[in-house]
N, C-alpha and C positions, 0 to 999 in steps of 0.2 A: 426660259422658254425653250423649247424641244422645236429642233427646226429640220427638215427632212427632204428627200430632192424634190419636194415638190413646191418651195420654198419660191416666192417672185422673185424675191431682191437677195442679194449675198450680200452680206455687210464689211465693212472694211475689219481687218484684222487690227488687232489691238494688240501693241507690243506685249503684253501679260497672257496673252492667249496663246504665245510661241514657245510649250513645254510638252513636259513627257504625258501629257493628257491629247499631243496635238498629232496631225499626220502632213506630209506636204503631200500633194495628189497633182498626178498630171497625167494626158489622156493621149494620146493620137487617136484619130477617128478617118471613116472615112463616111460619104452619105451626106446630106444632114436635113435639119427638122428631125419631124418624128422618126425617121430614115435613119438616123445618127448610130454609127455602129464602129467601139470602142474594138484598135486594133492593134493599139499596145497599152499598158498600164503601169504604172510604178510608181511607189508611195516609198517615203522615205523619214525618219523619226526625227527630233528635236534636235539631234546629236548633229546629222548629217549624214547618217548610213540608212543606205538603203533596204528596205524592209521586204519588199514585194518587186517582183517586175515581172514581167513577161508580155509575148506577144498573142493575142488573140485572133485567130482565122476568122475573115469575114466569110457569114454566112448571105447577105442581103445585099451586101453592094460589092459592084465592081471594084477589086484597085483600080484608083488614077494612072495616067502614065506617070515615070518618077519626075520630081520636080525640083528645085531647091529644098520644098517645104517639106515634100512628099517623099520622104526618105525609103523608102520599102519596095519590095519587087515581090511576085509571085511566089518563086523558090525561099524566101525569108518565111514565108509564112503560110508554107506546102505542109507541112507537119507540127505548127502550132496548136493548141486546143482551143477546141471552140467556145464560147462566154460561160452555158452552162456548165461547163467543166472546171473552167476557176474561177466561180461566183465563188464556191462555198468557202476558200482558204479569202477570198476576199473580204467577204462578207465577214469572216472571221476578225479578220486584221482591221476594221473598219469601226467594228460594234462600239457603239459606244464614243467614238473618238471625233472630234474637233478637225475637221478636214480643211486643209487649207491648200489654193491653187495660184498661182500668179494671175491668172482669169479664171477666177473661181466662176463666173457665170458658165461660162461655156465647159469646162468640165464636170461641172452638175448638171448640165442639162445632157454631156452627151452618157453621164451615169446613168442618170432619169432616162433617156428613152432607150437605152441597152438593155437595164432591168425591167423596163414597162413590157419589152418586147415580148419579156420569157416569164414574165408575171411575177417577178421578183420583189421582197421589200428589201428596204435598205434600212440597216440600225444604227447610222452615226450619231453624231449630236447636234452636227450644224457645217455648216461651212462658214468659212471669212474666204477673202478677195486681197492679197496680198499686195494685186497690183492698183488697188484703192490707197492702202497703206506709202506705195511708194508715190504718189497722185499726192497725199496729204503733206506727203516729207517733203519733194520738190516744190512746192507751193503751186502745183498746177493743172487746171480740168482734163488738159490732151493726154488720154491713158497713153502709154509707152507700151510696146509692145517689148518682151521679153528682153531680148537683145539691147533693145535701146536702154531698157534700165540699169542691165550689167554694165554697160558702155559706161552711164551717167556716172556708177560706183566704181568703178575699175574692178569692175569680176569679169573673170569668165563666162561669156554668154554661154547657150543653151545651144543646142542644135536640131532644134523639130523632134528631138528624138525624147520617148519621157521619161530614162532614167539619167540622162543630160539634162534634163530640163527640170528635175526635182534638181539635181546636185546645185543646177544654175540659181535657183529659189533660194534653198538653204543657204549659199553663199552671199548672194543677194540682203536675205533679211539678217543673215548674222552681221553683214557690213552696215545695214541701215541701223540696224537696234543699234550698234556698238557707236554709231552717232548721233544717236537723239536724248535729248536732255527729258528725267521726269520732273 
């Protein structure tokens, strides 16, 4: 089945789904709903290197003031390019590929309304939900938010930031896969 951001549910990642067919995706945004406006990006391969990154200038929403979460200021991303500018090299890096997020929900949706914005299609193959995967491994319904899962494994968490926050994933699923029995 061909599954695309327009997709309800993201399905849990399947330890066999974590290869050189797969991408890890993580977003910073700021807005959100249809609002939702991607303001950094970076996707990183099965290996653990990072493939893509960069920051995207909001065009539709104000930065927040900075926060713990909210890592960015004005001047960070005074001279970034704006979405239509690195759709195409993304778009590129994406075709085709198995995208996987620590909260897959919310980075497809905030893909989904950035490309809905500017009339863009997207060519992956689907997304998975890694932080499902880690939900199935601990035996338990209360999703963990990023940190708390590095914590639970002893990795290094993420820092709001999204090529921290793919590194933190990779680390993450290479520590879970390397303990679960098939």
């Amino acid at each position: 089945m061909l599954y695309n951001t327009k997709q309800l549910y993201t399905p849990p990642l399947e330890p066999y789904e974590f290869n050189r067919s797969a991408l890890l995706i993580d977003t910073e945004t700021v807005g959100s709903g249809r609002l939702t406006e991607i303001i950094e990006i970076a996707m990183g391969d099965s290996e653990g290197n990072i493939v893509y990154h960069t920051l995207v200038k909001p065009v539709f929403n104000p930065l927040p003031p900075p926060s713990r979460h909210k890592r960015f200021n004005r001047a960070e991303l005074k001279n970034a390019p704006d979405w239509p500018s690195v759709w195409p090299e993304i778009s590129a890096i994406i075709n085709n590929k198995l995208l996987i997020a620590y909260n897959a929900a919310f980075d497809r949706r905030a893909l989904a309304a950035t490309c809905s914005r500017y009339q863009q299609e997207s060519s992956e193959r689907g997304w998975r939900c890694a932080m499902h995967l880690v939900k199935q491994a601990i035996g338990t319904k209360k999703s963990l938010a990023l940190d708390e899962a590095c914590v639970h494994f002893g990795v290094e968490a993420g820092t709001h930031r999204a090529a921290q926050d793919v590194r933190a994933t990779y680390q993450l699923l290479k520590t879970l896969l390397s303990h679960l029995t098939f």
